[in-house]
C-alpha positions as CSV (number, residue, x, y, z in Angstrom):
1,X,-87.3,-41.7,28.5
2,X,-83.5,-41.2,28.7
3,X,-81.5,-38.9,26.7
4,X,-78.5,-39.9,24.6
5,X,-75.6,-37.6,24.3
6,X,-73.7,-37.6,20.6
7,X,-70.8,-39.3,21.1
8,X,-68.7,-36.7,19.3
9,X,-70.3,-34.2,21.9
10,X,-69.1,-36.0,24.6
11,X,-65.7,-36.6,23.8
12,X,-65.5,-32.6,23.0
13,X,-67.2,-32.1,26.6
14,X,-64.5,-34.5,27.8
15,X,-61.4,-32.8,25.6
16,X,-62.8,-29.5,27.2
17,X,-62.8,-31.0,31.1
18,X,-59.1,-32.3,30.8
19,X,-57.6,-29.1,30.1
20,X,-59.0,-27.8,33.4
21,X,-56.1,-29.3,35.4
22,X,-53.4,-27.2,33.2
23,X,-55.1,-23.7,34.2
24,X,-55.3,-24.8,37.3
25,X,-51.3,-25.3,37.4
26,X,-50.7,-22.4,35.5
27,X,-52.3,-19.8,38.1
28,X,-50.8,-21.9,41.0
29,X,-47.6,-21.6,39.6
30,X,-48.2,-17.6,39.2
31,X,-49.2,-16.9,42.8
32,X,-46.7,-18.9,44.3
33,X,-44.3,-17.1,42.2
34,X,-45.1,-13.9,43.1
35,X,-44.4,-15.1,47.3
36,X,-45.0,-11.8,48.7
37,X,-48.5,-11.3,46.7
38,X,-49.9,-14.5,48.2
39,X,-48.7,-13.7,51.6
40,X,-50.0,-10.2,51.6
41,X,-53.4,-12.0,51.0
42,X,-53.4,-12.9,54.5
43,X,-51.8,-9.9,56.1
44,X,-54.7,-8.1,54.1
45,X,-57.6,-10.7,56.0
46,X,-56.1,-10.1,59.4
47,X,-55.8,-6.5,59.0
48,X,-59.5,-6.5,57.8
49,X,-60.5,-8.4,61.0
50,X,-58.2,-6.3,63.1
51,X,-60.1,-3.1,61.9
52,X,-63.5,-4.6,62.5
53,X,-62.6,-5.9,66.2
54,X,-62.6,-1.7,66.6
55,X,-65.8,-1.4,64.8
56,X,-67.4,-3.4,66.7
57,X,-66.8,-1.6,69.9
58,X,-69.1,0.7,68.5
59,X,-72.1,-1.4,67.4
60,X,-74.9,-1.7,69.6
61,X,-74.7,-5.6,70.4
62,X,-78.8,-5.7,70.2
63,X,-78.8,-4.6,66.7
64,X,-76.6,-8.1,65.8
65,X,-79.0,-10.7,64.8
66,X,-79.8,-13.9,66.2
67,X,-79.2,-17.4,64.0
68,X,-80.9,-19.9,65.1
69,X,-81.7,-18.7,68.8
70,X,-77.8,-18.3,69.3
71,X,-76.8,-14.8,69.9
72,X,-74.1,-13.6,67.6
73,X,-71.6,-11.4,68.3
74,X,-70.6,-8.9,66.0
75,X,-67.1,-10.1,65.4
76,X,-68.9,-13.5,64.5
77,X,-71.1,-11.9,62.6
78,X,-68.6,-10.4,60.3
79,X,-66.5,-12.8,60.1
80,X,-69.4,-14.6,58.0
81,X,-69.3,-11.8,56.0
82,X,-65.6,-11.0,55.1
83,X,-65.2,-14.8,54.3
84,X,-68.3,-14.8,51.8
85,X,-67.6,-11.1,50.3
86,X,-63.6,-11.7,50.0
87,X,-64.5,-15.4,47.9
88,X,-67.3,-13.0,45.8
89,X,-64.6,-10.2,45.2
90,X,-61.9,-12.7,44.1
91,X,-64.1,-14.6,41.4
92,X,-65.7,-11.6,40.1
93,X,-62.4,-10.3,39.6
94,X,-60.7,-13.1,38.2
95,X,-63.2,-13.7,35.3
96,X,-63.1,-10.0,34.7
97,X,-59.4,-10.1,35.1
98,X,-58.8,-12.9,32.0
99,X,-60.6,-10.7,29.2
100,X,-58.7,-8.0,30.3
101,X,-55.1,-9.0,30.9
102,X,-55.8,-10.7,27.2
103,X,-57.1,-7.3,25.6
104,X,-53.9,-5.7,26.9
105,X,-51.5,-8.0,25.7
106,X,-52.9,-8.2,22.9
107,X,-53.8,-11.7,22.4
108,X,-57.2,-11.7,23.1
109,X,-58.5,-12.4,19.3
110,X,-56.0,-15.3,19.0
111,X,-57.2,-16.9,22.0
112,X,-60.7,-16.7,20.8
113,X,-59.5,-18.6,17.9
114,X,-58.0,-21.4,19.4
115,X,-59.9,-24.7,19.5
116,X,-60.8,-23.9,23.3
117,X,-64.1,-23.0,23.9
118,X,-64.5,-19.7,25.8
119,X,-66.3,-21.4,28.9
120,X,-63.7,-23.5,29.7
121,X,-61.4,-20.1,29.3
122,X,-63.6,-18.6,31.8
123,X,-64.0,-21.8,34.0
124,X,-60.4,-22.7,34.1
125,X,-59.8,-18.9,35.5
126,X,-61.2,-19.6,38.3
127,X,-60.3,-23.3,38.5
128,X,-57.5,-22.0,40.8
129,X,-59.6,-19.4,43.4
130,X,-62.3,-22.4,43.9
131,X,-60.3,-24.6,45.1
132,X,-58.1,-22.2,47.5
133,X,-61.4,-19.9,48.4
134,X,-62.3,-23.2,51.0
135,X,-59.3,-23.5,52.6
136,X,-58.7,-19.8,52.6
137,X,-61.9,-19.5,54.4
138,X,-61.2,-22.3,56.4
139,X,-58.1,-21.0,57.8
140,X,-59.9,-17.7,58.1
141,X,-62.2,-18.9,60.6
142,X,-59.7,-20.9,62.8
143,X,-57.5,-17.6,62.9
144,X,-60.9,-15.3,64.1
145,X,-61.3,-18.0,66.8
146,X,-57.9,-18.0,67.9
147,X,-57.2,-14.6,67.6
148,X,-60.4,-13.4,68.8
149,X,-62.3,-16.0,70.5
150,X,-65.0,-15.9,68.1
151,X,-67.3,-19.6,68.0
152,X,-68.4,-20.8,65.2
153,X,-70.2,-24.2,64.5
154,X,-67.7,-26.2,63.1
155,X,-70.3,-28.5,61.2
156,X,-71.9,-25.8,59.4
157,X,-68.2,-25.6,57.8
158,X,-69.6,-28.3,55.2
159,X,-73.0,-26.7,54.4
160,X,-71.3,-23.0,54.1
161,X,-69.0,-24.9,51.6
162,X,-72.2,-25.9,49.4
163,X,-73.4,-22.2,50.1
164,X,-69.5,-20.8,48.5
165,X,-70.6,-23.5,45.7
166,X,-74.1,-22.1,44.7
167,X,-72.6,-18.7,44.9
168,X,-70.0,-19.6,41.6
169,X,-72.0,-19.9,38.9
170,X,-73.9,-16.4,40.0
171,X,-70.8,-14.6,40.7
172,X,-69.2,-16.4,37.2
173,X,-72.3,-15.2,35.5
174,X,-71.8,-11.2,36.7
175,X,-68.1,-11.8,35.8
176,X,-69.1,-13.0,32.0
177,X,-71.2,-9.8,32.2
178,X,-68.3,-7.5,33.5
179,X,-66.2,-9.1,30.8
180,X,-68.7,-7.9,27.9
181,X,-68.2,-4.4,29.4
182,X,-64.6,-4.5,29.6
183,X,-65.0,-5.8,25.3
184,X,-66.6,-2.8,24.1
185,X,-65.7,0.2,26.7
186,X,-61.7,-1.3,27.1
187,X,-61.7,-0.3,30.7
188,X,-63.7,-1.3,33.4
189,X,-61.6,-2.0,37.0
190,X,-63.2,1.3,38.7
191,X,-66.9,-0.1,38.1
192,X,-66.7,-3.2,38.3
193,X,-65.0,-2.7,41.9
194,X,-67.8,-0.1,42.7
195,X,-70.3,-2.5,42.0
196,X,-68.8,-5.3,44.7
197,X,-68.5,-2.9,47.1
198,X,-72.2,-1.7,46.6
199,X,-73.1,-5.3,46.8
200,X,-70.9,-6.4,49.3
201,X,-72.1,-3.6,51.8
202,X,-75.9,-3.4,50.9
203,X,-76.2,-7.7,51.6
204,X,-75.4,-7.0,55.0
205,X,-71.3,-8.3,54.7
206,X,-70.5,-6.5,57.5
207,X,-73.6,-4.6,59.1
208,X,-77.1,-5.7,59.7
209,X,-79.2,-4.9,56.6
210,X,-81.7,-3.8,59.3
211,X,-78.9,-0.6,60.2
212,X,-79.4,0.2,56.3
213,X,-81.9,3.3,55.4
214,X,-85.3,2.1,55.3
215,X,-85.7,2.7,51.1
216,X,-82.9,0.2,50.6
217,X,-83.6,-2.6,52.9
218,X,-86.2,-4.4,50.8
219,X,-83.5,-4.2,47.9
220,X,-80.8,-5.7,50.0
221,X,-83.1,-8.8,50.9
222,X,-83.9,-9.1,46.9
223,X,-79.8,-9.6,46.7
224,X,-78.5,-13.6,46.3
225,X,-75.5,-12.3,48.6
226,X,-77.8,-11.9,50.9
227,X,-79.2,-14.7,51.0
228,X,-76.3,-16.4,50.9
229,X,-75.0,-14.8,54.0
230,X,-78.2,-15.5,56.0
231,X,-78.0,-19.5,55.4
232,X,-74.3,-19.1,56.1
233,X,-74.3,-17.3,59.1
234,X,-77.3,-19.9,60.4
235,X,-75.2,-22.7,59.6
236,X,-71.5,-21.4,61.1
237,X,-73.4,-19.1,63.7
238,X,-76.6,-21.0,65.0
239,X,-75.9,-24.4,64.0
240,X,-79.1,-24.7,61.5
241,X,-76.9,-27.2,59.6
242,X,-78.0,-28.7,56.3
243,X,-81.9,-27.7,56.6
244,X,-81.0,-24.5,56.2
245,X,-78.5,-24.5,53.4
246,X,-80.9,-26.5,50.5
247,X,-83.9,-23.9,50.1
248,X,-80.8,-20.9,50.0
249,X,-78.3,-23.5,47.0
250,X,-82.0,-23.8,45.0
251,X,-82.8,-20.0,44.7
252,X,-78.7,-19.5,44.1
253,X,-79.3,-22.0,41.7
254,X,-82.3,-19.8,39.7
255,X,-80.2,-16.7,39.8
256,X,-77.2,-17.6,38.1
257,X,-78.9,-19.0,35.3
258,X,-79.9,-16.0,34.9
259,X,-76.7,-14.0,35.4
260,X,-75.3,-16.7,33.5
261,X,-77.4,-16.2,30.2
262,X,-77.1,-12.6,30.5
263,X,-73.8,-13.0,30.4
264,X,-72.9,-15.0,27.5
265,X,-75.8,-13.1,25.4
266,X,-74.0,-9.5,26.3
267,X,-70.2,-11.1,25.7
268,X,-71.7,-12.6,22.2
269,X,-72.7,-9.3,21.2
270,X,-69.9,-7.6,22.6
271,X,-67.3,-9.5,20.3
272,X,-69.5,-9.3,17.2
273,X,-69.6,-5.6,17.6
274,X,-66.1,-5.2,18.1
275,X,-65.2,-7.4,15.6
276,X,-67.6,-5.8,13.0
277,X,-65.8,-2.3,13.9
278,X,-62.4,-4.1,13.9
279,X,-61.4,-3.1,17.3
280,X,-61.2,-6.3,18.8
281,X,-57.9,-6.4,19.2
282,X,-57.7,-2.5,21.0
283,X,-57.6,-1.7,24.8
C-alpha cells in the first residue's frame, strides 16, 4: 500500500527546504565576519588538547579502555571525546541561541508570524554548524596526529560521520527543549551550559565512565552521548568500522524522537503561555 502525499503539502515541504540555503549563507557570512571569533575556535581546540596532553601524564594508562582489541591511549581516547562533546556543545547552543538573540531584540513574535515554519527556523540554525562540525572534526583529528602522534583509523572517519549525524536530531531535540525554557524564564545560558557540561563529563568525553563514582556509572551508560562515544571511539580507535556504527544510529534514532517530541510539546506550551500573559515579546 503506498502513501500519497497532498500535493499542496509537498510543495509547502519543498518552499520550506529551499530557504535552507539562505540561513546557511547568512550565518556563514556572520562568522567569517567576525575573523578573529572563527579563528579563536581553533586556538580554543588546540589549547583544549594542549591541556589534556598534561592530564594525561597523570592517568593510569590501564584504566584507558580497549576498542576493538587496540589499546587506546589516553590522548586518543580524548580526542574522540573533545570532537564529539565540542559538535554537541555547538548545536545545543545554537538552537538555544536563535530563540534567545530573537527575545532580546525583540523580534521574536514577528518572526513567529512570518509564513516560515518554526522547524525550518530551528533547522536552518544549525544548517551552518552541520556542515562545518565534519570538517572541523576532521581537521581536528589530522592536527592531534600531527601534533601529537595520536592514530586514528582513518576509515572509521565515515562511520563517526553517520555517528555526528544520529547525534542532531537528539541534540536538536534538547535544544527545542532549552528554547521552551529560555520562552517562559527569559534567561537560561548558565543552565543550559551546566547541563552540557554534566553531560559531557558523566558520558565519559574525557575520562573512562569506569573512573566515575560507582552510583553514577549505570546512569552515564543510560546517556545517548555515551553511546555515541563508544561506537565512535571503536570506529576511529579500534577499527570496528560500519558494524559497529548501525546498532549505536538506531537507538540515537529512538532517543531523539523522544527529545524531539518533548521539545516541540514544551516550546508549544511555552509560547501559548506567554502569549496568554502577553509577555511574549519580554526578555
Amino acid at each position: 500500500m503506498s502513501v500519497t502525499v497532498p500535493a499542496d503539502r509537498a510543495s509547502a515541504f519543498r518552499v520550506e527546504i529551499r530557504k535552507l540555503p539562505a540561513f546557511f549563507r547568512r550565518d556563514f557570512l556572520v562568522a567569517w565576519s567576525y575573523r578573529l571569533s572563527f579563528f579563536s575556535d581553533w586556538i580554543g581546540l588546540l589549547v583544549q588538547v594542549v591541556i589534556f596532553s598534561f592530564v594525561g601524564k597523570l592517568v593510569n594508562p590501564a584504566k584507558i579502555p580497549s576498542f576493538a582489541g587496540q589499546q587506546a591511549t589516553y590522548m586518543e581516547f580524548v580526542a574522540v571525546g573533545i570532537a564529539l562533546s565540542s559538535f554537541m556543545g555547538i548545536a545545543l547552543g545554537r538552537v538555544y541561541a536563535v530563540v534567545r538573540q530573537e527575545q532580546v531584540q525583540g523580534t521574536l513574535e514577528s518572526l513567529l508570524l512570518t509564513p516560515t515554519a518554526f522547524t525550518t527556523i530551528q533547522m536552518g540554525s544549525v544548517a551552518y554548524d552541520m556542515a562545518y562540525v565534519p570538517v572541523r572534526t576532521t581537521l581536528f583529528f589530522a592536527m592531534t596526529t600531527l601534533l601529537f602522534g595520536t592514530h586514528f583509523y582513518w576509515s572509521g572517519l565515515l562511520p563517526t560521520f553517520a555517528i555526528l549525524a544520529g547525534l542532531i536530531p537528539f541534540v536538536w531535540g534538547l535544544g527545542i527543549l532549552a528554547a521552551s525554557y529560555t520562552v517562559t524564564f527569559k534567561q537560561g545560558t548558565g543552565v543550559v551550559g551546566l547541563f552540557t557540561t554534566i553531560l559531557t563529563v558523566g558520558s565519559g568525553s574525557y575520562f573512562p565512565v569506569t573512573v566515575l563514582p560507582s552510583w553514577s556509572q549505570g546512569l552515564a551508560k543510560l546517556s545517548p552521548l555515551t553511546l555515541a562515544l563508544n561506537a565512535a571511539r571503536g570506529a576511529m580507535l579500534g577499527g570496528t568500522g560500519w558494524d559497529g556504527v548501525w546498532p549505536a544510529v538506531a537507538i540515537l534514532a529512538g532517543c531523539a524522537s523522544v527529545t524531539l517530541t518533548g521539545g516541540m510539546i514544551a516550546f508549544r506550551a511555552a509560547l501559548a503561555r506567554e502569549r496568554r500573559r502577553g509577555s511574549l515579546g519580554l526578555y
